[in-house]
N, C-alpha and C positions, 0 to 999 in steps of 0.2 A: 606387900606390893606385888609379888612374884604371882601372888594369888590373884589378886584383883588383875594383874594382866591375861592370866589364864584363864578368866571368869569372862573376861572380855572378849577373847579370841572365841568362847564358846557360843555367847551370846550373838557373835558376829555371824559366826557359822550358822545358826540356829535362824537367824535371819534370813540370809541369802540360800539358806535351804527352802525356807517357806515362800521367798520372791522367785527362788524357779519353780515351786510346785504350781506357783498358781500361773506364772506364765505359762506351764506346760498347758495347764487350765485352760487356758485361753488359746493356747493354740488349737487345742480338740476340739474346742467348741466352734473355732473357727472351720473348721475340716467337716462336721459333724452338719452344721449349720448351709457351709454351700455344696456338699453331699455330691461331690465329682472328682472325676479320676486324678483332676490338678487342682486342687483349688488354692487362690490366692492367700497368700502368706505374706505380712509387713517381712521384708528384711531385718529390723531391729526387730523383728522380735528374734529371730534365729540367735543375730551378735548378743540381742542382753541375755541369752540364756549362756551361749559359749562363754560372754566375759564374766558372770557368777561363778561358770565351772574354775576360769582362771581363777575370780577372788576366794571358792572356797578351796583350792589346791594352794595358793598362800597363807589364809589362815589356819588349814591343817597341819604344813609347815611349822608355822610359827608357833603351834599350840606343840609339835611333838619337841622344838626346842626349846621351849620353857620347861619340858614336861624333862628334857634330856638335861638340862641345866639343873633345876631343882634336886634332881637326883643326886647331882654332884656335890650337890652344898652339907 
């Protein structure tokens, strides 16, 4: 069970890594595309990238105290 939750915590990370890589994606294409000194950025897209950096700073958490738990058993 210990396992399956740590397989999950990874899987979770491994996710939310690849939904900021490709939002970063989009932002440069965005920047690249209207090609001036300011160019227009959504708002959400800044928050969804900051609130993945939150969710993958939880889920690395929880993965080093399963990881710190497991050790004890």
């Amino acid at each position: 069970m210990l396992a399956a939750a740590q397989a999950s915590t990874a899987d979770g990370r491994a996710h939310l890594e690849r939904a900021k890589a490709l939002l970063e994606d989009a932002t440069r294409a965005i920047v690249e595309a209207q090609a001036k000194a300011n160019p227009w950025l959504p708002p959400q897209l800044a928050q969804a990238i900051e609130q993945i950096d939150v969710q993958l700073g939880k889920l690395t958490a929880a993965g080093e105290l399963l990881t710190a738990y497991q050790s004890r058993l």
